[in-house]
One Martini backbone bead per residue (centre of mass of N, CA, C, O) as a GRO file, in nm:
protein
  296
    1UNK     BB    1  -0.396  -5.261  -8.855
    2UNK     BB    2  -0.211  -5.450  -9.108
    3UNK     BB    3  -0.030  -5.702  -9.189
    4UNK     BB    4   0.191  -5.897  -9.382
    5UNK     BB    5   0.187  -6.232  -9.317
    6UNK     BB    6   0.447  -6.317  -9.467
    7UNK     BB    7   0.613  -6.141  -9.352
    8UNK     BB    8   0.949  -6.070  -9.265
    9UNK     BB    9   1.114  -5.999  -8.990
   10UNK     BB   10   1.372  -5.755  -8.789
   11UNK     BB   11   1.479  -5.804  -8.539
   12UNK     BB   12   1.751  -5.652  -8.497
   13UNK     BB   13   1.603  -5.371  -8.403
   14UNK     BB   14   1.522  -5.528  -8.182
   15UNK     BB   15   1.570  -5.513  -7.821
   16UNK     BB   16   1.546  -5.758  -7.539
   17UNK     BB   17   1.540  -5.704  -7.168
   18UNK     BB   18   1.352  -5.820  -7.033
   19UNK     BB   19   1.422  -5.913  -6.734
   20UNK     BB   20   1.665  -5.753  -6.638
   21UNK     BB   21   1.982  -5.587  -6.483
   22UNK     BB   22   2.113  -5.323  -6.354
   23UNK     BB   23   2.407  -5.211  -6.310
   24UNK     BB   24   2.425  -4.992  -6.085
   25UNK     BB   25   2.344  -4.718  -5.992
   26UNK     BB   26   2.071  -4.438  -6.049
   27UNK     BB   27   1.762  -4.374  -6.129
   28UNK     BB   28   1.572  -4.224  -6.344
   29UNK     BB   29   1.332  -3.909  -6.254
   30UNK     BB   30   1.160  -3.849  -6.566
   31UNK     BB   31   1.203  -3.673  -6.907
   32UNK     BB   32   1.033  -3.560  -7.159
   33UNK     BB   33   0.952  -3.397  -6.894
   34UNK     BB   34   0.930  -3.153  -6.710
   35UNK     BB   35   0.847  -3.035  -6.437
   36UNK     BB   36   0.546  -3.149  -6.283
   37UNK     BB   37   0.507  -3.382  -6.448
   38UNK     BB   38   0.743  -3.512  -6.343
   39UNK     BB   39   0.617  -3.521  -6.076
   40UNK     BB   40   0.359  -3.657  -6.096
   41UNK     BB   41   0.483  -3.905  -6.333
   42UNK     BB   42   0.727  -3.922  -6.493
   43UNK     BB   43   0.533  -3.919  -6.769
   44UNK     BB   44   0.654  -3.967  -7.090
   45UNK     BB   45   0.762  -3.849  -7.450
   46UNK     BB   46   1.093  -3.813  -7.588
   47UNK     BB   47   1.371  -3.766  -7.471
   48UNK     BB   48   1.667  -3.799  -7.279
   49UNK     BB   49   1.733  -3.736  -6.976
   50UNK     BB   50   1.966  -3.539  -7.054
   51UNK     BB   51   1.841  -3.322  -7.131
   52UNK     BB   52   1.725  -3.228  -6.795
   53UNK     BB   53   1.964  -3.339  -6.603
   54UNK     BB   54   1.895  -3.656  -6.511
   55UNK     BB   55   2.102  -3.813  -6.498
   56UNK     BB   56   2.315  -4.047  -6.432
   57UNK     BB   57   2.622  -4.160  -6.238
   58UNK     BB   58   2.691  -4.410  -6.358
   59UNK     BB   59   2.903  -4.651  -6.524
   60UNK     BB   60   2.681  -4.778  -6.694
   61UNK     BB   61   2.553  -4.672  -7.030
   62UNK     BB   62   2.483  -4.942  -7.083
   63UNK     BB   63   2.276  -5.255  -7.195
   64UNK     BB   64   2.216  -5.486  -7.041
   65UNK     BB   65   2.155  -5.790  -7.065
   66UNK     BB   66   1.972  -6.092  -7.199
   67UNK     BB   67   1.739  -6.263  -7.124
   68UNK     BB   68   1.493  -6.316  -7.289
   69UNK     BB   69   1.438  -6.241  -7.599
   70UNK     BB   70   1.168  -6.301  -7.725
   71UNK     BB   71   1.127  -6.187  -8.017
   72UNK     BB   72   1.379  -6.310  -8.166
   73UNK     BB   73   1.144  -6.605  -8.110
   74UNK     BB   74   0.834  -6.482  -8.193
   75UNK     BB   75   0.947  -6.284  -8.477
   76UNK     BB   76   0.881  -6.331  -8.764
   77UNK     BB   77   0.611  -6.217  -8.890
   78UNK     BB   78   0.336  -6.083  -8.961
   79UNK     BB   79   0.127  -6.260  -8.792
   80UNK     BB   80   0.261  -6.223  -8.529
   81UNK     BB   81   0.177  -5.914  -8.560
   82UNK     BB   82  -0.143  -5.953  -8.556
   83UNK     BB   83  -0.127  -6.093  -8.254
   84UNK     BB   84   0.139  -5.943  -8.118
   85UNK     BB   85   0.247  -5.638  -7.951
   86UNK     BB   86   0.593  -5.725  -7.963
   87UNK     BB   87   0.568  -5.761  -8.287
   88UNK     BB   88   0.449  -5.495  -8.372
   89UNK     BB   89   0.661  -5.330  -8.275
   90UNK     BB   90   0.872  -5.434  -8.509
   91UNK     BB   91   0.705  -5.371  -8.758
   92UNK     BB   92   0.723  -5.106  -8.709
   93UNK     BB   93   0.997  -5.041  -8.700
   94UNK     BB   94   1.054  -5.145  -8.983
   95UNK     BB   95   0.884  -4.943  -9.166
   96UNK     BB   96   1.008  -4.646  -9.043
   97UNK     BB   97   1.307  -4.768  -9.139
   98UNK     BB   98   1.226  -4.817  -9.466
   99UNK     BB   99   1.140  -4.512  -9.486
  100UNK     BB  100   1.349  -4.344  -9.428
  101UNK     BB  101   1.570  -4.462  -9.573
  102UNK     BB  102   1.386  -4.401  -9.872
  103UNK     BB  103   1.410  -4.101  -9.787
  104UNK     BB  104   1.723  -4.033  -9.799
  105UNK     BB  105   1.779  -4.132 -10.076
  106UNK     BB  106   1.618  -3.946 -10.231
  107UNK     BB  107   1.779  -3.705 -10.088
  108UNK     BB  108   2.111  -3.806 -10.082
  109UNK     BB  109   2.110  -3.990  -9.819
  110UNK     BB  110   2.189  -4.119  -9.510
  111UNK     BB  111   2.016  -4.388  -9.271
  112UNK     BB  112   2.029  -4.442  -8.970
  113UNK     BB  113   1.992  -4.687  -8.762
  114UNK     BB  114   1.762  -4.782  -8.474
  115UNK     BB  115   1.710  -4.915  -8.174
  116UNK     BB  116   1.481  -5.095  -7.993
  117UNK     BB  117   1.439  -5.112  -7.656
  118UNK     BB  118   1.348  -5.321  -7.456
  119UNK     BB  119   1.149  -5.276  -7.110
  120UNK     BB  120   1.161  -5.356  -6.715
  121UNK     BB  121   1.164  -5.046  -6.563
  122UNK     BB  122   1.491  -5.069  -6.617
  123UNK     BB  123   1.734  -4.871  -6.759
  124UNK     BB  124   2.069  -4.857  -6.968
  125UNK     BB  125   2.239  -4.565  -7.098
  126UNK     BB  126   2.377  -4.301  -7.248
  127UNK     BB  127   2.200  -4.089  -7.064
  128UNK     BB  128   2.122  -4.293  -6.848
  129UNK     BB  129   1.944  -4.416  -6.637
  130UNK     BB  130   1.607  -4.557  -6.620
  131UNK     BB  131   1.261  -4.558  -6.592
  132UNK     BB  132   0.925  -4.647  -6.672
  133UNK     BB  133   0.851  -4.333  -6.563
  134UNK     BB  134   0.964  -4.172  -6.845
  135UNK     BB  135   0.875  -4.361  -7.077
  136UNK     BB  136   0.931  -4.304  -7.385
  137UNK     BB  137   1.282  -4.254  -7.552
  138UNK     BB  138   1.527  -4.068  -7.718
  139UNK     BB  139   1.884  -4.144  -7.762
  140UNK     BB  140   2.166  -3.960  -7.878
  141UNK     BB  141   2.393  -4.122  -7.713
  142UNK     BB  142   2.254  -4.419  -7.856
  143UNK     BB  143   2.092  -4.448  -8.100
  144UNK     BB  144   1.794  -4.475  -7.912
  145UNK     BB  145   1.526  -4.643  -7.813
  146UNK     BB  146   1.290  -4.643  -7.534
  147UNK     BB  147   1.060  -4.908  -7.427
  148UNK     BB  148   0.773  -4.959  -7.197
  149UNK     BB  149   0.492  -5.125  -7.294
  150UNK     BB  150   0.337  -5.016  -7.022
  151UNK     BB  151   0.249  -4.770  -7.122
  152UNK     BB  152  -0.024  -4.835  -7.314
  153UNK     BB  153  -0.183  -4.842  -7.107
  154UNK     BB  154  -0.152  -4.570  -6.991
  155UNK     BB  155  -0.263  -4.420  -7.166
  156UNK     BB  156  -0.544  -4.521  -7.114
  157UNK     BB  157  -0.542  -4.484  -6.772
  158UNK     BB  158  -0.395  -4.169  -6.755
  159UNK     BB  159  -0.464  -4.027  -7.033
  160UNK     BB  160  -0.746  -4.137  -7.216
  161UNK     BB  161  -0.686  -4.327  -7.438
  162UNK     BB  162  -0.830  -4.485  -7.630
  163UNK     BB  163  -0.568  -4.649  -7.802
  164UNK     BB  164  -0.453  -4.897  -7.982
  165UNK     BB  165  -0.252  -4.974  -8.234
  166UNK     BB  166  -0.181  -4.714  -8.388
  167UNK     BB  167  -0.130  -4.553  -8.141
  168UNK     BB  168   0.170  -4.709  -8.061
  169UNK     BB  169   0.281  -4.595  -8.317
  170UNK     BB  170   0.306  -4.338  -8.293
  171UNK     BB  171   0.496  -4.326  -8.068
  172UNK     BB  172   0.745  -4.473  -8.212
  173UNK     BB  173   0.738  -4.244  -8.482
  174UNK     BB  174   0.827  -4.030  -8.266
  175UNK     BB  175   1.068  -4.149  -8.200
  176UNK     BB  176   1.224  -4.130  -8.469
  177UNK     BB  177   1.158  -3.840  -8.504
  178UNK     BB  178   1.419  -3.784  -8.321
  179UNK     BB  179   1.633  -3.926  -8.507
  180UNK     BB  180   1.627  -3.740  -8.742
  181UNK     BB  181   1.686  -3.508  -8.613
  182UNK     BB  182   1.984  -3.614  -8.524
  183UNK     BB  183   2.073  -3.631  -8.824
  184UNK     BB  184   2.000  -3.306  -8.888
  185UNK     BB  185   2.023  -3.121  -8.623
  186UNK     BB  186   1.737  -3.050  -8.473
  187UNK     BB  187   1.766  -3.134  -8.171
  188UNK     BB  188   1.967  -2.931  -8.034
  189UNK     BB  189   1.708  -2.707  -7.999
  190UNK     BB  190   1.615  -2.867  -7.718
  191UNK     BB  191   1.919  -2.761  -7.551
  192UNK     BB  192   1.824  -2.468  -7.394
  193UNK     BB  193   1.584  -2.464  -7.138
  194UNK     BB  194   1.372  -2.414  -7.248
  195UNK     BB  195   1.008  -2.304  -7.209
  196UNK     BB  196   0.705  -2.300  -7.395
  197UNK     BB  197   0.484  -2.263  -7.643
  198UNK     BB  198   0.751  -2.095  -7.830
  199UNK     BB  199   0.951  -2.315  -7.798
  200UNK     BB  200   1.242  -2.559  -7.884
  201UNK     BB  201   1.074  -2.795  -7.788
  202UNK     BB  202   0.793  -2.790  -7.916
  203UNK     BB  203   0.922  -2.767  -8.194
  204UNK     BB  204   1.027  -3.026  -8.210
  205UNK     BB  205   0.781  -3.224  -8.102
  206UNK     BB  206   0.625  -3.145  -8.326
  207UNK     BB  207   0.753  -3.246  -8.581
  208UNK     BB  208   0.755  -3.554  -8.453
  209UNK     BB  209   0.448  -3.555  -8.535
  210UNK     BB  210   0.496  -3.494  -8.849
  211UNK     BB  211   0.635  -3.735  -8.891
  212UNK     BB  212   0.461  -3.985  -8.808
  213UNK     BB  213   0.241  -3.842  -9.020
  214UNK     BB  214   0.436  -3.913  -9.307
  215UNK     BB  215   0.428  -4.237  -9.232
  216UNK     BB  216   0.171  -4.296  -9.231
  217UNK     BB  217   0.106  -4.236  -9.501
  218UNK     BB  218   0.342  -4.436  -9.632
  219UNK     BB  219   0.339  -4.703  -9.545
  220UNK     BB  220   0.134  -4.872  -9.769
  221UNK     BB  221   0.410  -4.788  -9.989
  222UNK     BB  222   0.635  -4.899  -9.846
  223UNK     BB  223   0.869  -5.116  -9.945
  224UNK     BB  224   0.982  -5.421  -9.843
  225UNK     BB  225   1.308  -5.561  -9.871
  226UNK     BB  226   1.196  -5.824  -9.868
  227UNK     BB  227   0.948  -5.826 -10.080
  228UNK     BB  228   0.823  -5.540 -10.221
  229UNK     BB  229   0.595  -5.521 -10.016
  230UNK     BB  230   0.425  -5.400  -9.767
  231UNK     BB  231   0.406  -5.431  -9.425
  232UNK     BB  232   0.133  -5.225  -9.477
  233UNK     BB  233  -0.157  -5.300  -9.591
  234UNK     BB  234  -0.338  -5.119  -9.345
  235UNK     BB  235  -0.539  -4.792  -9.274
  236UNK     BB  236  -0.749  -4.667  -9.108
  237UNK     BB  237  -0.953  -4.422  -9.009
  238UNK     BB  238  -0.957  -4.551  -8.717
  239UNK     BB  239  -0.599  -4.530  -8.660
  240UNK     BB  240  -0.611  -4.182  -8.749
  241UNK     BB  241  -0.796  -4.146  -8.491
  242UNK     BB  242  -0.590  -4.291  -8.258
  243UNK     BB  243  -0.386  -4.131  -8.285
  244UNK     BB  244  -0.509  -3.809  -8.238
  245UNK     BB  245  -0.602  -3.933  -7.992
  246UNK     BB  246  -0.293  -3.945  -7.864
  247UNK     BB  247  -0.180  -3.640  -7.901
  248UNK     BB  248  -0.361  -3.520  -7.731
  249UNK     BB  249  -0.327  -3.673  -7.454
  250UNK     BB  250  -0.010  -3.539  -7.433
  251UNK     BB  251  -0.109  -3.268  -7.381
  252UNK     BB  252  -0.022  -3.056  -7.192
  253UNK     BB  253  -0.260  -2.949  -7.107
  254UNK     BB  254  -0.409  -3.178  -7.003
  255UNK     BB  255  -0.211  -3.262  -6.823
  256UNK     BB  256  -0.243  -3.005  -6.629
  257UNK     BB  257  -0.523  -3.035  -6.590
  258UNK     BB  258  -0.540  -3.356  -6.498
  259UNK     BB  259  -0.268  -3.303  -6.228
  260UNK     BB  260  -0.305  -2.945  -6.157
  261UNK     BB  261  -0.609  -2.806  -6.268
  262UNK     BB  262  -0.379  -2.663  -6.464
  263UNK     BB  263  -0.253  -2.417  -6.691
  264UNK     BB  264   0.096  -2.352  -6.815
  265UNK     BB  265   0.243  -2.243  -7.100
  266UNK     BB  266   0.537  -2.180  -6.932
  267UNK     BB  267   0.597  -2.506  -6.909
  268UNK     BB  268   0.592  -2.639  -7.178
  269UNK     BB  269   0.753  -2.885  -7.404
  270UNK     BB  270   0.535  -3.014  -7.650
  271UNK     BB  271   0.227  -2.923  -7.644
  272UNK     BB  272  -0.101  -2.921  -7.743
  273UNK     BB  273  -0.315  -3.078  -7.851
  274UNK     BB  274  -0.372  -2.934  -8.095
  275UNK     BB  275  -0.097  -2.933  -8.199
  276UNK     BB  276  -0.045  -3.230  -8.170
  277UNK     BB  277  -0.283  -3.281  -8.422
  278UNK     BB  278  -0.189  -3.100  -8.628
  279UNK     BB  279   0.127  -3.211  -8.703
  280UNK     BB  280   0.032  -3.494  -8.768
  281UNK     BB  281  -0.174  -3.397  -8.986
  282UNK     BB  282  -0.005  -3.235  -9.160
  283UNK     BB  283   0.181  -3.536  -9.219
  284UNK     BB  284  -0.092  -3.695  -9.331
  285UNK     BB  285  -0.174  -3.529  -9.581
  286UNK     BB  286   0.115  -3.480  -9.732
  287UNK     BB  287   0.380  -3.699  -9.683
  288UNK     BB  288   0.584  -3.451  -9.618
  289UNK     BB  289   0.871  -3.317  -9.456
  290UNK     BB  290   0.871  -3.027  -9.576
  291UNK     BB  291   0.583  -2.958  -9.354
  292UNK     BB  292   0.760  -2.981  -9.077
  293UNK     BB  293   0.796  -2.654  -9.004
  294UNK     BB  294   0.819  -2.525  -8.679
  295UNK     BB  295   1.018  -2.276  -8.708
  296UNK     BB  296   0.851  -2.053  -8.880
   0.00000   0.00000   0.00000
């Protein structure tokens, strides 16, 4: 994956606190999976805690201040992106939604931007406190992201992801793919407690993946409106198999094989590997969100 180095980065979408201090209240440990997984890892990416019923009762529910804000100091250009972690993860967001917009507008719809919160340990949301054990998750009570970017070691090392730059993008976009939902209102078809391989938990989660994959398809093609040409120059067929071997790596499945030695898909919450694989490549085949109905 490589983006246009001359490209001006849009820092005001990503909010770095890494480094800062939560006040009061206690952490959420949970978050984007439910029952075994998150008992044995705490860590998965989906919404945020309050789906769970997770929420911390701190009186705090906003994000702390940032002694650090590395990001806005650091990333400047596609240049930096190609060079920095925390710079590519800015590139990715501002791409995903450059392309939402542009695909919103076209639908004669109006698409709302979500900021990406970058931090460490723990951080205070509209959703409640949450530790970095809870993963990746999206908040619909303060529509933002957040990301503790040691996320994506875990990725590779406790959940055999090949790893890779794509593979990054994918989860950013999954969480993205969450917040269209939550502007077109079918998000909320996750909030009835239901779990199971045929549950709306797991049919939010694959469309969520199917939507990165339409991300990924547009990428290349979508111009970025600071310079009118794409800010993502490049997408290889190894960064779209790295994407998919994370999608795998994540699958109920594997996740239940791999840290309680047996399957149970009457406790799914997200799918198999082999469905969010096959609904990334559905959304990246097509690059048409109306190929993403699980619902049917």
């Amino acid at each position: 994956m490589q983006f246009d180095d001359d490209a001006g980065l849009d820092t005001s979408e990503v909010r770095d606190v890494r480094g800062s201090r939560i006040p009061g209240g206690k952490a959420t440990v949970g978050g984007g999976i439910a029952g075994l997984i998150a008992l044995f890892l705490g860590l998965f990416f989906g919404v945020g805690p309050d789906s769970l019923g997770l929420a911390s009762d701190s009186d705090e529910p906003a994000v702390s201040a940032s002694s650090a804000s590395q990001v806005q100091e650091s990333c400047r250009t596609g240049r930096d992106a190609n060079s920095k972690a925390d710079c590519r993860t800015v590139a990715v967001v501002n791409s995903v939604q450059d392309f939402w917009s542009q695909e919103f507008q076209r639908r004669d719809a109006r698409y709302g931007d979500a900021q990406t919160v970058l931090f460490t340990s723990r951080v205070g949301t509209a959703c409640g406190n949450a530790t970095s054990a809870v993963g990746p998750f999206y908040c619909p009570g303060d529509r933002r992201v957040y990301l503790d970017l040691g996320f994506f070691d875990e990725l590779r090392s406790k959940f055999g992801s090949s790893g890779g730059p794509f593979a990054e993008a994918y989860v950013v976009a999954h969480e993205y793919g969450h917040h269209v939902q939550n502007q077109m209102g079918t998000l909320q078809r996750s909030q009835d407690g239901r779990t199971g391989a045929n549950s709306n938990a797991v049919k939010v989660e694959l469309q969520a993946d199917c939507y990165a994959g339409v991300w990924a398809r547009q990428a290349t093609r979508t111009p970025d409106p600071r310079t009118g040409r794409p800010l993502i120059t490049e997408l290889t067929d190894a960064d779209i198999r790295d994407g998919l071997d994370a999608a795998a790596a994540v699958g109920d499945d594997r996740i239940q094989e791999r840290f309680q030695g047996r399957v149970t898909p009457e406790s799914w919450t997200h799918g198999s590997a082999q469905q969010r694989q096959q609904w990334f490549y559905q959304g990246f085949r097509s690059g048409d969100m109306a190929r993403c109905n699980t619902f049917r």
